[in-house]
C-alpha positions in Angstrom: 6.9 19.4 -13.1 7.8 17.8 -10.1 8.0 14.6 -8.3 5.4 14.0 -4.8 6.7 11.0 -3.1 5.8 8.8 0.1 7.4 5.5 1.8 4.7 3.0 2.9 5.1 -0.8 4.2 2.5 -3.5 2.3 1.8 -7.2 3.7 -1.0 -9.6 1.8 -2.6 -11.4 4.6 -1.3 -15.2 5.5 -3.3 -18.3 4.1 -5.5 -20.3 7.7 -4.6 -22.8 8.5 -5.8 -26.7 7.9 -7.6 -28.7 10.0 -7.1 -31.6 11.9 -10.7 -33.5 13.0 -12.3 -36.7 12.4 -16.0 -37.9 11.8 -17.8 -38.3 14.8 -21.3 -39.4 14.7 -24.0 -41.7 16.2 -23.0 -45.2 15.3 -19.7 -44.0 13.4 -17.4 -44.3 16.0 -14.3 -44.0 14.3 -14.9 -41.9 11.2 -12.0 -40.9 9.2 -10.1 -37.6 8.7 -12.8 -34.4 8.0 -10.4 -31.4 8.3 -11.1 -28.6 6.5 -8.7 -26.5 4.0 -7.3 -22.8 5.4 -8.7 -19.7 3.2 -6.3 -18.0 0.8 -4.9 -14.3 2.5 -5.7 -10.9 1.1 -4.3 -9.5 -1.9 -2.7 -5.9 -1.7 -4.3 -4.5 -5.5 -3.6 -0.9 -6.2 -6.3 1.2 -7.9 -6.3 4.8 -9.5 -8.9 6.8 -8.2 -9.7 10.0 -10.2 -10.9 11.7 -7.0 -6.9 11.9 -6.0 -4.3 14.3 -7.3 -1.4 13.6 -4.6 0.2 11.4 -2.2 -0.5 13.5 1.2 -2.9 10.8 3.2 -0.2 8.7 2.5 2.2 10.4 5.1 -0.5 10.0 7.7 -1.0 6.0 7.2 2.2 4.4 6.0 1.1 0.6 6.9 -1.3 -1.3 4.7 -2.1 -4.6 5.5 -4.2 -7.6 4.3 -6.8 -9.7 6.1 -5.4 -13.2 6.9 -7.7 -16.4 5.8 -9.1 -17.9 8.0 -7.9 -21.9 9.2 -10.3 -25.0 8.1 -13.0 -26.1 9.9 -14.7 -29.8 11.0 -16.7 -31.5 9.1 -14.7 -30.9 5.9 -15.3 -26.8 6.4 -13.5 -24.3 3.9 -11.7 -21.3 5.9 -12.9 -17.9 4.7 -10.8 -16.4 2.5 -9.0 -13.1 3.4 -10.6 -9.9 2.4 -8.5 -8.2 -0.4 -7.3 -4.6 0.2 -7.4 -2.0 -2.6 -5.3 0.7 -2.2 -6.2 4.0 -4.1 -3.8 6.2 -6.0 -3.6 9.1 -8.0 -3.5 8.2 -11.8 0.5 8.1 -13.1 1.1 6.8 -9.7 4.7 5.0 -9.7 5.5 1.9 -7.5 9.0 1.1 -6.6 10.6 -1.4 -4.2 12.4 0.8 -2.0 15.5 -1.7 -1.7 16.2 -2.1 -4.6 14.6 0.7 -6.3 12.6 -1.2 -9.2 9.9 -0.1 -10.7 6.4 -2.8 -9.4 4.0 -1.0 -11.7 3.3 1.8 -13.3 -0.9 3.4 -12.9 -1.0 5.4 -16.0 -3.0 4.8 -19.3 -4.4 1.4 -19.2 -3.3 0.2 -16.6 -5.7 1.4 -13.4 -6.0 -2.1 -11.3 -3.1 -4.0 -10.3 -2.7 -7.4 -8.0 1.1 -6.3 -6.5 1.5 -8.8 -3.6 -0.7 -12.1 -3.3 -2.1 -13.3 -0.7 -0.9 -16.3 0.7 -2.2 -20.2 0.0 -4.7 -21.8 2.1 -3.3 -24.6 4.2 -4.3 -28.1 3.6 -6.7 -30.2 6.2 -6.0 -34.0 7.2 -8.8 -35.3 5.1 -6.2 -34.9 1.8 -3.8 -36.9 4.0 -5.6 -40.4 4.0 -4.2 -43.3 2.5 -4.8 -47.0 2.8 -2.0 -47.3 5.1 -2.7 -44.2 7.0 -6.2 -43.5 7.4 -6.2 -41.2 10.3 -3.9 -38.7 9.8 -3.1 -36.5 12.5 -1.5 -33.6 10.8 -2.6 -30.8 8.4 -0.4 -28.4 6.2 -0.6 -24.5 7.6 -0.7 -21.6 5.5 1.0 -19.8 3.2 2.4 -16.6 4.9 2.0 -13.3 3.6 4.4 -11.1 1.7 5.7 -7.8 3.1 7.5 -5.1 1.6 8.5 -0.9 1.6 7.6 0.8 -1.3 7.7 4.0 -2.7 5.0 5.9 -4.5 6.2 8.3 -6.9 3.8 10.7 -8.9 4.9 13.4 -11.2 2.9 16.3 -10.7 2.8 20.0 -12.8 2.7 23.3 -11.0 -0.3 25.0 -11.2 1.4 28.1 -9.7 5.0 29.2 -9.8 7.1 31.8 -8.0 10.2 32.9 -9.1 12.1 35.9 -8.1 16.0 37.3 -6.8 17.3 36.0 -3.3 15.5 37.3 0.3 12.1 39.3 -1.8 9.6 37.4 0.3 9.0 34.2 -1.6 9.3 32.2 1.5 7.2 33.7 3.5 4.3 34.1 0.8 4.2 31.0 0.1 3.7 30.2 4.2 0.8 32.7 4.5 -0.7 31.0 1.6 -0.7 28.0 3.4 -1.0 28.6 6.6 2.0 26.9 7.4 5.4 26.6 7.4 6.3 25.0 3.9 9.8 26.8 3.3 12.5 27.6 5.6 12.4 31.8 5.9 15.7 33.7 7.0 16.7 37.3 6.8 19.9 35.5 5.6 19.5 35.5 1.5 19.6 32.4 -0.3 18.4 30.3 2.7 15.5 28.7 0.9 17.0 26.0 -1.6 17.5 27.1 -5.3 13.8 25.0 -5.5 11.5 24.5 -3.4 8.0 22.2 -4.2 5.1 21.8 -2.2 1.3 21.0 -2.4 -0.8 23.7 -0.9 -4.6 21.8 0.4 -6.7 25.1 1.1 -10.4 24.7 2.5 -12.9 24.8 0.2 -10.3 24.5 -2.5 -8.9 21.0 -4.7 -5.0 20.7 -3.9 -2.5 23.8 -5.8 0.7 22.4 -6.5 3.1 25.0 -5.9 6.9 25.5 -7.2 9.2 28.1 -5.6 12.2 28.8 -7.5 14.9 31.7 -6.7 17.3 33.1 -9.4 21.2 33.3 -9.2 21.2 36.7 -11.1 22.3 39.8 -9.2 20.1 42.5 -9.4 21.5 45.5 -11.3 
């Protein structure tokens, strides 16, 4: 068994903004306060995905980000909220912040949807800001902002196929023809290739082969 592992940034979208506006209309010339409230930003939800066994797309697109909401409106109009963004992983995906390394969640058993960063608040239009000593209020509350973060996506994976032989036999390069590229280091110089080397192997026409390369200290006799 061993570990596949990628470093990607999340952001939940910001909350709109409220509105500042006023009635207007024949024969009301001095309405009071319409402004609409901001729409709530996009959630970042992770999902598992049985059609996934690794991390790999993740090295290609290591940004995620949430739609923002959308700001208030006249006429006592509610922004759109932001659209949520579902991010799909590999079942026994594990989710750590990577400052400080704890564990967000954990996408094994039961647990296969998770809300991990929220979406910020709406903002608040003028029309909530009317009082009887203030009846045209010129102001509205913004949004929430969004929350950003790195994480890192852990999933424990078991070899379907594993190599293991004495120092400088060819395991290297094997394992690059099988791939058709260059996965471990090759050198005529023995014991270049760490004492363990793990890599997923995507062939065409083929699911992903997990692969774990492994030399032996023993001296041949």
């Amino acid at each position: 068994m061993f570990t596949d592992n990628a470093k990607i940034y999340i952001q939940s979208g910001k909350g709109g903004d409220g509105h500042v506006s006023f009635r207007r209309e024949l024969f009301v010339p001095a309405g009071g306060p319409d402004g609409g409230d901001g729409g709530r930003g996009g959630d970042i939800i992770f999902e598992v995905y049985d059609g996934l066994n690794t991390l790999t797309d993740f090295r290609h697109v290591r940004k995620y980000v949430a739609q923002n909401g959308e700001p208030g409106g006249k006429r006592r109009c509610h922004g759109a909220d932001g659209k949520d963004l579902v991010i799909r992983v590999p079942e026994g995906t594990v989710i750590r912040d990577e400052e400080s390394g704890k564990i967000i969640a954990d996408m094994s058993g039961e647990n296969r949807r998770m809300i991990v960063l929220r979406g910020g608040k709406g903002g608040v239009g003028n029309m909530h800001f009317a009082t009887a000593t203030m009846q045209a209020p010129n102001y509205a509350k913004p949004g929430q902002a969004g929350k950003g973060i790195f994480v890192r996506l852990e999933l424990k994976v078991i070899a379907d196929v594993g190599l293991v032989g004495f120092p400088n036999v060819g395991k290297s390069t094997l394992i690059n023809a099988l791939a058709g590229r260059q996965i471990a280091i090759t050198s005529s110089k023995p014991e270049t290739t760490r004492k363990a080397i793990r890599a997923i192997v995507t062939l065409q026409r083929c699911a992903h082969i997990s692969v774990s390369l492994i030399s032996t200290t023993a001296k041949a006799s």
